[in-house]
C-alpha positions as CSV (number, residue, x, y, z in Angstrom):
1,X,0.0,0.0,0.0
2,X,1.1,3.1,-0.6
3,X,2.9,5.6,2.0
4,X,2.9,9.8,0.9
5,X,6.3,11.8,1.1
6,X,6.6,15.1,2.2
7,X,8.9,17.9,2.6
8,X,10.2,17.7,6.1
9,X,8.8,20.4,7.3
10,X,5.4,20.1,5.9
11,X,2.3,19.3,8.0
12,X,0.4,16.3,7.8
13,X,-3.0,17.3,7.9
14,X,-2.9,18.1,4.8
15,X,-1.5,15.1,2.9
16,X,-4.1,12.4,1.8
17,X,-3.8,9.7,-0.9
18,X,-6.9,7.4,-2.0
19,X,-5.8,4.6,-3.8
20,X,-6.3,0.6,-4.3
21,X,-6.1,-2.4,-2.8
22,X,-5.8,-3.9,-6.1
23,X,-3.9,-7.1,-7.8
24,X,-1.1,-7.7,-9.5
25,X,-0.7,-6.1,-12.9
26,X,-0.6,-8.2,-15.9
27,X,1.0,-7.2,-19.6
28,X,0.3,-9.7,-21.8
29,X,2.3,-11.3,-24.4
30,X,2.3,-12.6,-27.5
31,X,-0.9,-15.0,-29.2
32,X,1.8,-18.2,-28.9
33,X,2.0,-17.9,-25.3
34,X,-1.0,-19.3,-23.1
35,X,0.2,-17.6,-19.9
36,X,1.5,-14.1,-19.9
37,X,5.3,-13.9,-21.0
38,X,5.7,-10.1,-20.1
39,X,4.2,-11.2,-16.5
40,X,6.6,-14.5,-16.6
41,X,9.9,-11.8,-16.8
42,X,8.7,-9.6,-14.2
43,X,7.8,-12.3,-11.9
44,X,10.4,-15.2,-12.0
45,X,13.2,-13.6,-14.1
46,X,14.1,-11.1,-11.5
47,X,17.0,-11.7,-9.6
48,X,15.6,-10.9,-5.6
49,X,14.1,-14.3,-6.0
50,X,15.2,-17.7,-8.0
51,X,13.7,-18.3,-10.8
52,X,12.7,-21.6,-12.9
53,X,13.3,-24.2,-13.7
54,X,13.3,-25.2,-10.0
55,X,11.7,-27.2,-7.6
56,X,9.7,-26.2,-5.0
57,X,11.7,-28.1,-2.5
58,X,15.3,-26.3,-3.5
59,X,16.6,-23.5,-1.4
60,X,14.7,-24.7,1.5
61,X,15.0,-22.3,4.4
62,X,13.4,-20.9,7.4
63,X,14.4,-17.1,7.0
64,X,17.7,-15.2,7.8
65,X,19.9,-16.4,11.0
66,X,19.6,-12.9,11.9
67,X,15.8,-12.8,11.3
68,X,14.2,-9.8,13.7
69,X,10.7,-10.8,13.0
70,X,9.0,-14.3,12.7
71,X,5.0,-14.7,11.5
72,X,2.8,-17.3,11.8
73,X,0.5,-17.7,9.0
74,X,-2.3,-20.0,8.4
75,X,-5.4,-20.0,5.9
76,X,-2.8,-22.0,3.2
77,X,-3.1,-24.0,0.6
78,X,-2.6,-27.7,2.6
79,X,0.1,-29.8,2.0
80,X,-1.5,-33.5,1.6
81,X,-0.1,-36.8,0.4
82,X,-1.1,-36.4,-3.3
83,X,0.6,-32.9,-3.1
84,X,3.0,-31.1,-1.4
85,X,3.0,-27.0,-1.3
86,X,5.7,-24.7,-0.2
87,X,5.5,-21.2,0.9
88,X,8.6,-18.6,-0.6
89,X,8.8,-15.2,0.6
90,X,11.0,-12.0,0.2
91,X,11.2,-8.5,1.2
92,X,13.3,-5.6,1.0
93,X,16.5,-5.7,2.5
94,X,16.7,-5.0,6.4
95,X,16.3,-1.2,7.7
96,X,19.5,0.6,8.5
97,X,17.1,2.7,11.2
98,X,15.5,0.7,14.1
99,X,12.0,1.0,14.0
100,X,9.2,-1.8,15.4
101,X,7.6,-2.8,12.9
102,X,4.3,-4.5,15.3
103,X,4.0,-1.0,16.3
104,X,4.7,1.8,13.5
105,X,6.4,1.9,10.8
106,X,7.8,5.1,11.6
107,X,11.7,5.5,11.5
108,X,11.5,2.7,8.8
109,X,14.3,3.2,5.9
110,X,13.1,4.4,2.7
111,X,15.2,3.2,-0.6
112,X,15.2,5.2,-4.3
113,X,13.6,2.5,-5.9
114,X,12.6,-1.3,-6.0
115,X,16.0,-2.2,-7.9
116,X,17.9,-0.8,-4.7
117,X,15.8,-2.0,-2.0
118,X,16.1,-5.6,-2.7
119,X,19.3,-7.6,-2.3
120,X,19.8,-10.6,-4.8
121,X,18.8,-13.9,-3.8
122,X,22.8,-14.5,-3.8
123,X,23.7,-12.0,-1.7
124,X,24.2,-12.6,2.3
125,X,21.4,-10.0,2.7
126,X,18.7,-11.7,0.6
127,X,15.6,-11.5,2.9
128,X,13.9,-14.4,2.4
129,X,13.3,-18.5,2.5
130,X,10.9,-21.2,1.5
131,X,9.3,-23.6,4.1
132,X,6.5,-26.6,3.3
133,X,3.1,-25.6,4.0
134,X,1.7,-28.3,6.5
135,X,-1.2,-30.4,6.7
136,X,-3.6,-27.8,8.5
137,X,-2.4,-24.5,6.1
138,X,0.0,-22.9,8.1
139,X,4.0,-21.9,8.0
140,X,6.5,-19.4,9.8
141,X,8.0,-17.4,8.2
142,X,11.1,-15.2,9.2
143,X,12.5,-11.9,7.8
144,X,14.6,-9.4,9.3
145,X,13.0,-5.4,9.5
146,X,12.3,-4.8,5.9
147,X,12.8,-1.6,4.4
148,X,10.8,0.3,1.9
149,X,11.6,2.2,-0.9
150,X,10.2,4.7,-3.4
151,X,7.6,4.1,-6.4
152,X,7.5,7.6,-7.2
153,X,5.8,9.8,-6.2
154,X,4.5,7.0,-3.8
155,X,6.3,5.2,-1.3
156,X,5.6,1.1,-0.6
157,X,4.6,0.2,2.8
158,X,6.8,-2.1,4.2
159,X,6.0,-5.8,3.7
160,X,6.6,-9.3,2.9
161,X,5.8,-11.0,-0.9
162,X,4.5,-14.5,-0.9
163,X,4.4,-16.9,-3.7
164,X,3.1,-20.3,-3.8
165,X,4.9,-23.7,-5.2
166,X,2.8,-26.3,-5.9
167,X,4.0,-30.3,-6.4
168,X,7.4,-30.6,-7.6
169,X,7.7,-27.1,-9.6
170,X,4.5,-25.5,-10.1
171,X,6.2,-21.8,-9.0
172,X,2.8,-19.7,-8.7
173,X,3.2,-15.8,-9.3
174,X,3.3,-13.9,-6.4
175,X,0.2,-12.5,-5.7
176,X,-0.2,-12.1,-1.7
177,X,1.7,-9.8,0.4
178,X,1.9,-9.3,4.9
179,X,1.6,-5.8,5.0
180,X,3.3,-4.4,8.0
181,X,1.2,-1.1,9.2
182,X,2.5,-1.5,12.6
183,X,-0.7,-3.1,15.1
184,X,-2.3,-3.4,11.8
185,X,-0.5,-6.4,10.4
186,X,-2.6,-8.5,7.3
187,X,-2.2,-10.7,4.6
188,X,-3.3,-8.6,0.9
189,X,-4.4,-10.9,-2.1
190,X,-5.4,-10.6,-5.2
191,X,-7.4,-13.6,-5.0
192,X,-10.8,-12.2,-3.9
193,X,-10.5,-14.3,-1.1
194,X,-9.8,-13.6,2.8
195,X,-7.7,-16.4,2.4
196,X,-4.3,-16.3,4.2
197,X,-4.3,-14.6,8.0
198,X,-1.5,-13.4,10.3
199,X,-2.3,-15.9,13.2
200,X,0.5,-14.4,15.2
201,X,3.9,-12.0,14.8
202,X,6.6,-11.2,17.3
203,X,9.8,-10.9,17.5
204,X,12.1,-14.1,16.5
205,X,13.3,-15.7,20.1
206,X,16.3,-17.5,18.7
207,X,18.2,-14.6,16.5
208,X,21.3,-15.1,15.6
209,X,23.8,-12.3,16.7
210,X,26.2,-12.2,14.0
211,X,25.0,-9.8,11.5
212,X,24.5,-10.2,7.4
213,X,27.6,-8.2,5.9
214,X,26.3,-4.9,5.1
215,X,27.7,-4.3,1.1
216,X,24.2,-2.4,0.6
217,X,23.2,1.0,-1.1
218,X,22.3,3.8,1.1
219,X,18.5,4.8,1.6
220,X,17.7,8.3,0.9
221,X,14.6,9.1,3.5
222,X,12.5,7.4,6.7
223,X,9.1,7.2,7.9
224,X,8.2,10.1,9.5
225,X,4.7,9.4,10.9
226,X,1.5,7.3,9.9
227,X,-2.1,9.0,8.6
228,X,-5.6,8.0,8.3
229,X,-7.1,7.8,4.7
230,X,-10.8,8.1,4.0
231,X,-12.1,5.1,3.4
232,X,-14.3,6.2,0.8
233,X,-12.0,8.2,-1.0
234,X,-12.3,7.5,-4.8
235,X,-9.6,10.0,-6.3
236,X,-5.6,9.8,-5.8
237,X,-4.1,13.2,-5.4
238,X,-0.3,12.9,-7.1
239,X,2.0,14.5,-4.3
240,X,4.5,16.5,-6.8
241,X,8.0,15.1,-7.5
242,X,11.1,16.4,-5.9
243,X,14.8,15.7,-5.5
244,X,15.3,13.5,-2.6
245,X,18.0,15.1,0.3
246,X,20.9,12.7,1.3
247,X,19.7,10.3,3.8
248,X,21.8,10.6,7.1
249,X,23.3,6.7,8.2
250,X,25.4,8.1,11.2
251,X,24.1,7.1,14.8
252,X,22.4,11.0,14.9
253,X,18.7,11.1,16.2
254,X,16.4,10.4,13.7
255,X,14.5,13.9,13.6
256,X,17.9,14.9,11.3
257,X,16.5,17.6,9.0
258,X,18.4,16.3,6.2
259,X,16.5,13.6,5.7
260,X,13.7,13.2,3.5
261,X,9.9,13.0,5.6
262,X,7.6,9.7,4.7
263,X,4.5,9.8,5.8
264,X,2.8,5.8,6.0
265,X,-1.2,5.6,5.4
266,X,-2.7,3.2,7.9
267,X,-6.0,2.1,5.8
268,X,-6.3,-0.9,4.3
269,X,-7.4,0.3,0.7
270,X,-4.4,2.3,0.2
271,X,-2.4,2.2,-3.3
272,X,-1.1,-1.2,-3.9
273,X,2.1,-0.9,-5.5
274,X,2.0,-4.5,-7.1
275,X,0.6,-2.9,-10.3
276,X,3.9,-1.0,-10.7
277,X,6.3,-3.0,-8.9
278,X,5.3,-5.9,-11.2
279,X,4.9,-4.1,-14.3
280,X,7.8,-5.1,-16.8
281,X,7.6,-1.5,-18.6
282,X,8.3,0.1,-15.7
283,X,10.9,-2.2,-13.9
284,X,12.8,-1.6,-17.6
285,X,12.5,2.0,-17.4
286,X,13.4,2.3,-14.0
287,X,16.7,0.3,-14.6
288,X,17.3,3.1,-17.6
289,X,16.2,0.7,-20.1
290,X,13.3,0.5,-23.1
291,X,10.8,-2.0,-22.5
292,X,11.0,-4.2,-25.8
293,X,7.1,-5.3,-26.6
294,X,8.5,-7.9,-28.8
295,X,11.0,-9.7,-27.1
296,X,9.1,-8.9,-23.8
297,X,11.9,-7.8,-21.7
298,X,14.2,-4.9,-21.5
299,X,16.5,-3.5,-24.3
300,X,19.3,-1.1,-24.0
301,X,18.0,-0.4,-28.3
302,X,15.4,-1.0,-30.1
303,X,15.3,-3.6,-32.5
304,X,16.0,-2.6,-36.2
305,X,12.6,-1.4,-37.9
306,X,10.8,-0.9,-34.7
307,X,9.6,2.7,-33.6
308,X,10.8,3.9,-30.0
309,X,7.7,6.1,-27.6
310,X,7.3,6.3,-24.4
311,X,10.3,4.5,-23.5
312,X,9.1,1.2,-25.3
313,X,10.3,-0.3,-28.6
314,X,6.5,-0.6,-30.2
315,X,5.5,-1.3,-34.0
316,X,6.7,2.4,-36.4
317,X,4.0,4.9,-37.1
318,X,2.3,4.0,-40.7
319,X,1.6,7.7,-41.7
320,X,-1.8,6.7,-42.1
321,X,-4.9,8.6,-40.0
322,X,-5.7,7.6,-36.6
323,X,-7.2,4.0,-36.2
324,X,-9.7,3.7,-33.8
325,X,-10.8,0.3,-32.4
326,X,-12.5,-1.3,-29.6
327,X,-13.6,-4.5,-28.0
328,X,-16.1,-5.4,-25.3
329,X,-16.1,-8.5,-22.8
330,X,-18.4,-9.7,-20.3
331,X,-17.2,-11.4,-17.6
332,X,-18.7,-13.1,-14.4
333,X,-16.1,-12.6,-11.7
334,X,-15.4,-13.1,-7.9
335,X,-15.7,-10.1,-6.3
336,X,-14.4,-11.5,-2.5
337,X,-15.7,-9.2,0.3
338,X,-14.9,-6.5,2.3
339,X,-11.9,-5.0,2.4
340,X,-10.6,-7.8,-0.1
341,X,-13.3,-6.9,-2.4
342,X,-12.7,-6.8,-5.9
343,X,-15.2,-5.1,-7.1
344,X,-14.4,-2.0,-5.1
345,X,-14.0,1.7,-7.6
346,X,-10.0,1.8,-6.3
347,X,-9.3,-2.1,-7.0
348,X,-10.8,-1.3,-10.5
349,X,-8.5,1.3,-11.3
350,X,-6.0,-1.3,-11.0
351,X,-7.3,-4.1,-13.3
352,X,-7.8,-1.5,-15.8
353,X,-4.2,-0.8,-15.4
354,X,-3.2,-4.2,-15.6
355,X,-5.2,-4.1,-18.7
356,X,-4.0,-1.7,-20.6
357,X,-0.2,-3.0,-20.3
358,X,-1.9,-6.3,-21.5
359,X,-3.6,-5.4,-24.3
360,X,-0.9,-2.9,-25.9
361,X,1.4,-6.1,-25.6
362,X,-0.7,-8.0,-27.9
363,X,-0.9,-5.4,-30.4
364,X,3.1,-4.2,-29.6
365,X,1.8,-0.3,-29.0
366,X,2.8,1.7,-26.0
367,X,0.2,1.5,-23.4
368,X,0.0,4.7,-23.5
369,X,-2.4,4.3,-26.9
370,X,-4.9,1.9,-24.9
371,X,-8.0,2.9,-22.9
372,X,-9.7,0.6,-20.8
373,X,-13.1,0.7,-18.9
374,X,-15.2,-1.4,-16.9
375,X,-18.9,-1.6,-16.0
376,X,-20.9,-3.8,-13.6
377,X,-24.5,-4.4,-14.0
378,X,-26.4,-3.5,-10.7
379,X,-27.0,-7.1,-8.6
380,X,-30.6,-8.0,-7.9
381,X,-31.7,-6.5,-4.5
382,X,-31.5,-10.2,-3.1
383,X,-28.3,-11.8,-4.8
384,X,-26.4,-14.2,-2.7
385,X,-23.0,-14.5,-3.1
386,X,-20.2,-12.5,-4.4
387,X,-20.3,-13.1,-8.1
388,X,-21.0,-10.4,-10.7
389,X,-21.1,-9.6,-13.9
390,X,-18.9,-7.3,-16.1
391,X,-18.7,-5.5,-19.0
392,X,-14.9,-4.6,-19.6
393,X,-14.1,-2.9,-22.9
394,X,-10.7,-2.3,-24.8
395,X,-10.4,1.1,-27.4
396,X,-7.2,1.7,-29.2
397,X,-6.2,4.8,-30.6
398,X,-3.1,4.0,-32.9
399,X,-1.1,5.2,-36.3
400,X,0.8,2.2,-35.9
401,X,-1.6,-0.7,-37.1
402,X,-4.3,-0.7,-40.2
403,X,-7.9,-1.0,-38.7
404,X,-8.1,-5.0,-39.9
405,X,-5.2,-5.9,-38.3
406,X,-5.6,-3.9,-35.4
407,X,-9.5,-5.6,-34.8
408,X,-8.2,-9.3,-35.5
409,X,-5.4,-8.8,-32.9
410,X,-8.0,-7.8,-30.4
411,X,-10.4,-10.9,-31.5
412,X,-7.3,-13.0,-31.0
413,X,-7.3,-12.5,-27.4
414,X,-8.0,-16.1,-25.5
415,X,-11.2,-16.3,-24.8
416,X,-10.8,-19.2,-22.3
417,X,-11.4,-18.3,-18.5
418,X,-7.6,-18.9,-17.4
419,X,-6.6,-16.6,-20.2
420,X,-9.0,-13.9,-19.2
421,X,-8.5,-14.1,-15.6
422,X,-4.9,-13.7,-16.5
423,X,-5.7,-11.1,-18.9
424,X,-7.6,-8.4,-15.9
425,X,-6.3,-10.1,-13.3
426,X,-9.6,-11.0,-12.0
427,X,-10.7,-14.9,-10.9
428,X,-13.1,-14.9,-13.6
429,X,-16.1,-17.6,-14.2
430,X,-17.3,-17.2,-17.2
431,X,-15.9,-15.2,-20.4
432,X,-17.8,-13.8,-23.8
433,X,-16.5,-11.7,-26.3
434,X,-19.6,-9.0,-27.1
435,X,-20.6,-8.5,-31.3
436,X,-20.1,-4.8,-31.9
437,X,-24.0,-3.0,-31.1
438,X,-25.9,-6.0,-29.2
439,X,-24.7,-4.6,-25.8
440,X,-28.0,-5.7,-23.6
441,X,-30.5,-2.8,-22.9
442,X,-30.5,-0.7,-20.0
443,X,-34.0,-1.6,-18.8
444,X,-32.5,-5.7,-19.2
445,X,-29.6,-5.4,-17.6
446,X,-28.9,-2.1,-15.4
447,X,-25.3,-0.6,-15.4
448,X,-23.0,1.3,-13.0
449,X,-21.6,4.0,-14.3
450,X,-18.5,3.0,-16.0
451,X,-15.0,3.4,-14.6
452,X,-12.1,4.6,-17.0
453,X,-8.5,3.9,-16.9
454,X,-6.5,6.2,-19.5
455,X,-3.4,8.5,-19.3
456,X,-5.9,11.1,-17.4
457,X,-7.5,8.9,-15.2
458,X,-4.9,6.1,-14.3
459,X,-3.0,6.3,-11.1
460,X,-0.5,4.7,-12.3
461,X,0.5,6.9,-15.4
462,X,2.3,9.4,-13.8
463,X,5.3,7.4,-12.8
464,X,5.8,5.9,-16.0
465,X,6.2,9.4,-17.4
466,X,8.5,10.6,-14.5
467,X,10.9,7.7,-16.1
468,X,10.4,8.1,-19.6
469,X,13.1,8.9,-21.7
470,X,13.2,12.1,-23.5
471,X,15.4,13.8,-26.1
472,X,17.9,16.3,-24.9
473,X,15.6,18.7,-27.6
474,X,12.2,17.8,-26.6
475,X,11.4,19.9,-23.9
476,X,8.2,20.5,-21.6
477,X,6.3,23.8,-21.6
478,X,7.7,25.1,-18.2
479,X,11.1,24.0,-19.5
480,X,10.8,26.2,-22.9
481,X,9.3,29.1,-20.2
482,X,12.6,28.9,-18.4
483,X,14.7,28.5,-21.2
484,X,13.8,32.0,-22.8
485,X,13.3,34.0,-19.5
486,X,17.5,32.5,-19.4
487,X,18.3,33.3,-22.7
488,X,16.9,37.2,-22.5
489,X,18.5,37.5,-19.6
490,X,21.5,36.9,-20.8
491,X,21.3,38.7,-23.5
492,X,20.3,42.1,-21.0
493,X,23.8,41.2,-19.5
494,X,25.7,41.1,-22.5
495,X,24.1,44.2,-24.5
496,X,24.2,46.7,-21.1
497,X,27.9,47.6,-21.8
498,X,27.2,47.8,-25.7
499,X,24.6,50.1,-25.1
500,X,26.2,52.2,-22.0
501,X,28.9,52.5,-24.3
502,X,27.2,53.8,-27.0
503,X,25.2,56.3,-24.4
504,X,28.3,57.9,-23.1
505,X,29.9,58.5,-26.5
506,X,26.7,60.2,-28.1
507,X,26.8,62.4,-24.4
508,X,30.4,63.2,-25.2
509,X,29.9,64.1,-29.1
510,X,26.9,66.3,-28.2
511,X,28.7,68.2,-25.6
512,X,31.2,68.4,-28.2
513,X,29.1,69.8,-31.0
514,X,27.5,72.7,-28.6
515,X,31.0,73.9,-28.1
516,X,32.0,73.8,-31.7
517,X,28.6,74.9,-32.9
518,X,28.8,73.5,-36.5
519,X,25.9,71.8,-38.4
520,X,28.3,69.0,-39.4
521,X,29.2,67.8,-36.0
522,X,25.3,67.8,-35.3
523,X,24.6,65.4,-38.5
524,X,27.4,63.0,-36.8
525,X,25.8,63.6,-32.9
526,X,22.8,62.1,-34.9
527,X,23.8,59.3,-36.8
528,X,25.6,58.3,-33.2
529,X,22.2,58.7,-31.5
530,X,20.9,56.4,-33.8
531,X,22.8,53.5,-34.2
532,X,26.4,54.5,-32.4
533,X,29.0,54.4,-35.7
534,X,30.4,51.1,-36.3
535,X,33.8,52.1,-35.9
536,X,33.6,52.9,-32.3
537,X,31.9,50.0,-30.9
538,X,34.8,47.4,-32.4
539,X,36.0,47.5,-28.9
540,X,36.4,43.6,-28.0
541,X,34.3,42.8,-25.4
542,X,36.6,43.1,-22.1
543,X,38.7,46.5,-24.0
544,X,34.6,47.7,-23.7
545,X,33.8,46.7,-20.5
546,X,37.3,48.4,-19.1
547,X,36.4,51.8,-21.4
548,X,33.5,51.8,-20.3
549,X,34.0,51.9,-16.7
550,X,36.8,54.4,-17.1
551,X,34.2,56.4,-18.8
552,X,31.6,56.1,-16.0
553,X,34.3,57.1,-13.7
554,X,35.8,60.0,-15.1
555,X,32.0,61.3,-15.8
556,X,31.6,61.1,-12.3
C-alpha cells in the first residue's frame, strides 16, 4: 500500500492519498504464449528471488539467521499426500534505522527505488526463504526489518511477498503480500479471497547475533509518521515530484532535517504498488532501459525497424490517419468481500491498469495508446453471493496498425477463462466476447456508471512518465518558459555595456558639438544617436567593458 512523502517540514494534515487495494498487474504477451510472457519476466526472471526451472523443494530455508521478525500464518493451501506446497517469501533488505515494525512503521528506511531496495537472492542480505506448507495450512516465516523504498511519487509500505509452489515445480506468481502497518498487520491478495491470515507476529526468540555483511546501497529518507485515509476516498491526489535530500546513516537522532519525511497511510485500501512494482515497462524504465514489446523484456535499443515512444520499442507509425478500435467483454467474476473486495472503484482502477499494459502487448503499441473501462450491472436487491457480472471494454487509438489488423489482434485475445482471468487479473467464471452493437438494454440489464483507466484517469501513469526517456531537444512547456526567460536575460547582461557605451559616446559628441557649434558635428551627434557608428563600438568585449567603466568614472 502506498505511503505519501513530504517535505520535512510540511504538515500532515494536509497530505491524503486514496488509492487501491488492487492485484497484480498483468502485460500480456504474444498470441503463442498461453500464460503471460511479459508477467513470466517480471515475476520469475528477477534476480531478488530464484527463478525456474526449479523445484519447489530447492533452497529450503526458514528465513535469515539474523531474522528480527518471525510470522505465523495459516489460511494456506494444505500440503496433503497427493501434493506437497511450499511457501517462498521476500522483502526488502533490512532497515539501516530501528523501528518496530508491530508498532509503526515510523523511522523505517526508505530506498530510491525497487531495484535498490532488494538484495539478490545470492547475496548474504537476501531477505527471504521457503518452508513446506503443513497439513492444517499454516508456516512461519522469518525476515529481518524490511525496508521500503520509493515508487515515485508514492512510497511502498513495508511488507513481505509471498508466492506459492505447488507439487514438484509449479512456481505460482506472487500474488499475496503481509503488509506491515504496525498493530495493523494483514495478509493482501489478489485472489478475492480472505484467504491467508497473520495468526501471530513477534519478534524471533532464537536470532542469531552475527549480522548479514552490510555491502548495501544507502537509503535516501525514513518514515516520519502514519495517517488515516478516508475510506471512501475515490480519487488519488499525485503528491509532486522532488529531489530527494541525502539520507543521514550516522548514529544521529532520527528527527535529522536532512532527511527526507515519509508519511505511511494506515488504511487498508491504500495504493497497492504491485501494479507498478510488477509491471515489466516500468521495472525496464526504471533500470534506464526501453521496455521491448517484442522480445518482452528490457533492451538497452530498439530492434532494427521498430519505432521507440514512451520509452518502449512498439511497431513504427504508418503515416496513415488515426485508427480507432474497440472491444467489449463480459465477464462473471469473484468479487471477494470487504476490504478484499474486488469489485471496489479503487481495485478497478488497478485491473484497468493491468489491462491496458496487457492489451498494448498484444498489439506491440505503447500502453499509453490503450484505454480501458469497466462496467458492472447493478446485482438483484437479493443476490447471494459474491459473483457479478462485467462489462470490460478495450479502445485503441493507434497510427501504428491498419484498422483490420488492429481488430483481429483484439479478437485474438484467449477467450478461455484462465486466459481472461490472467488477462484483468480477475478470478473470472465465465468469459464472452460481445458482437459490436448487441450490448444488452439498459432496462434488461442495469449498469454502474462505468470506470475509466486512460493516461488522465490512471493512477499509475504518472510514474511511467517521471521515467520516460526524452530527447535532450524535446522539452516540456515550463522548460521552454525557463529557457527563454535565461536566454533574455542573458542577453540584457551582455548588451548593457554595448549600449552604456554607446550612451556615453553620443553624451560626449553632443557636448562636443554645442562647443563647436557647427551643423556637421550635429549630422554626426545624430547618426551616433541612432545607431552609435560602427567604428567605435569594435571595442572587443573586455577592451569595452574596461572603457567603459573608465568612462563612468571620469563622468563622475
Amino acid at each position: 500500500t502506498a505511503l505519501i512523502y513530504a517535505p520535512a517540514k510540511a504538515g500532515m494534515s494536509s497530505v491524503g492519498v486514496c488509492a487501491v487495494l488492487a492485484l497484480v498487474t498483468a502485460a500480456f504477451g504474444h498470441p503463442e504464449a498461453a500464460e503471460d510472457s511479459a508477467r513470466r519476466l517480471s515475476f520469475l526472471d528477477e534476480q531478488h528471488i530464484w527463478s525456474g526451472p526449479a523445484q519447489c523443494s530447492d533452497h529450503l530455508s526458514d528465513g535469515p539467521a539474523d531474522a528480527d521478525l518471525e510470522l505465523h500464518l495459516g489460511g494456506l493451501p494444505a500440503s496433503t499426500a497427493g501434493e506437497t506446497v511450499h511457501l517462498q517469501w521476500w522483502a526488502p533488505r533490512r532497515s539501516h534505522t530501528q523501528y518496530d515494525p508491530l508498532v509503526s512503521p515510523v523511522n523505517c528506511s526508505v530506498y530510491s527505488s525497487i531495484i535498490s531496495a532488494y538484495p539478490k537472492f545470492s547475496d548474504a542480505e537476501f531477505n527471504g526463504g521457503n518452508v513446506r506448507i503443513s497439513e492444517a495450512g499454516e508456516a512461519v516465516i522469518r525476515v529481518r526489518t524490511p525496508s521500503t523504498y520509493f515508487v515515485r511519487p508514492y512510497v511502498a509500505r513495508p511488507h513481505i511477498h509471498l508466492r506459492l509452489c505447488r507439487g514438484a515445480s509449479g512456481i505460482e506468481n506472487a500474488d499475496a503480500a503481509v503488509q506491515l502497518a504496525g498493530v495493523d498487520i494483514w495478509v493482501q491478495q489478489s485472489t478475492g479471497e480472505d484467504g491467508i491470515r497473520v495468526i501471530s507476529a513477534g519478534f524471533f526468540a532464537g536470532r542469531s547475533s552475527a549480522p548479514a555483511s552490510s555491502a548495501s546501497p544507502q537509503p535516501v529518507a525514513v518514515v516520519r509518521g502514519v495517517v488515516a485515509e478516508d475510506l471512501d476516498c475515490l480519487a488519488t491526489t499525485l503528491p509532486p515530484s522532488a529531489a530527494l535530500e541525502p539520507f543521514v546513516a550516522a548514529a544521529a537522532p532520527v528527527a535529522a532535517t536532512s532527511e527526507r519525511e515519509a508519511l505511511v497511510s494506515s488504511a487498508r485500501n491504500g495504493l497497492n504498488l504491485d501494479a507498478l512494482e510488477f509491471s515489466p515497462v516500468y521495472r525496464c524504465l526504471l533500470d534506464g532501459h526501453f521496455f521491448d514489446h517484442f522480445s518482452a523484456g528490457c533492451a538497452r535499443e530498439c530492434p532494427t525497424g521498430a519505432g521507440l515512444a514512451h520509452g518502449q520499442c512498439v511497431r513504427r507509425e504508418s503515416g496513415e490517419s488515426l485508427v480507432k478500435v474497440a472491444a467489449t467483454w463480459r465477464l462473471k467474476v469473484v468479487c471477494g468481500v470487504g476490504d478484499f473486495s474486488l469489485c471496489s472503484i479503487p481495485n478497478v482502477k488497478a485491473t484497468l491498469h493491468g489491462a491496458r499494459l496487457s492489451i498494448a502487448g498484444r498489439l506491440d503499441i505503447p500502453f499509453q495508446e490503450v484505454e480501458a473501462s469497466l462496467a458492472f450491472e447493478r446485482p438483484p436487491a437479493r443476490q447471494l453471493g459474491d459473483g457479478r457480472t462485467a462489462y470490460v471494454t478495450a479502445s485503441v487509438s493507434t497510427r501504428r496498425l491498419p484498422e483490420p489488423e488492429a481488430l483481429a489482434r483484439l479478437a485474438s485475445l484467449p477467450q478461455d477463462v484462465p486466459a481472461m482471468s490472467a488477462l484483468f487479473g480477475l478470478p473470472v467464471d465465465s468469459v464472452a466476447l460481445i458482437p459490436p452493437g448487441t450490448m444488452p438494454a439498459a432496462d434488461l440489464a442495469p449498469l454502474d456508471d462505468p470506470i475509466h483507466s486512460g493516461q488522465r484517469s490512471d493512477p499509475y501513469a504518472r510514474p511511467y512518465g517521471d521515467l520516460e526517456p526524452r530527447p535532450v531537444t524535446s522539452l516540456t512547456p515550463e522548460e521552454v518558459v525557463m529557457t527563454v526567460t535565461v536566454g533574455l536575460l542573458l542577453l540584457a547582461v551582455m548588451a548593457a555595456p554595448w549600449v552604456h557605451l554607446c550612451l556615453v559616446r553620443h553624451r560626449r559628441r553632443a557636448e562636443a558639438a554645442r562647443a563647436q557649434g557647427t551643423q556637421g558635428a550635429g549630422e554626426n551627434v545624430h547618426s551616433a544617436a541612432c545607431g552609435c557608428a560602427p567604428i567605435s563600438c569594435r571595442a572587443t568585449w573586455m577592451t569595452s567593458m574596461t572603457w567603459t567603466t573608465r568612462t563612468a568614472q571620469t563622468a563622475q
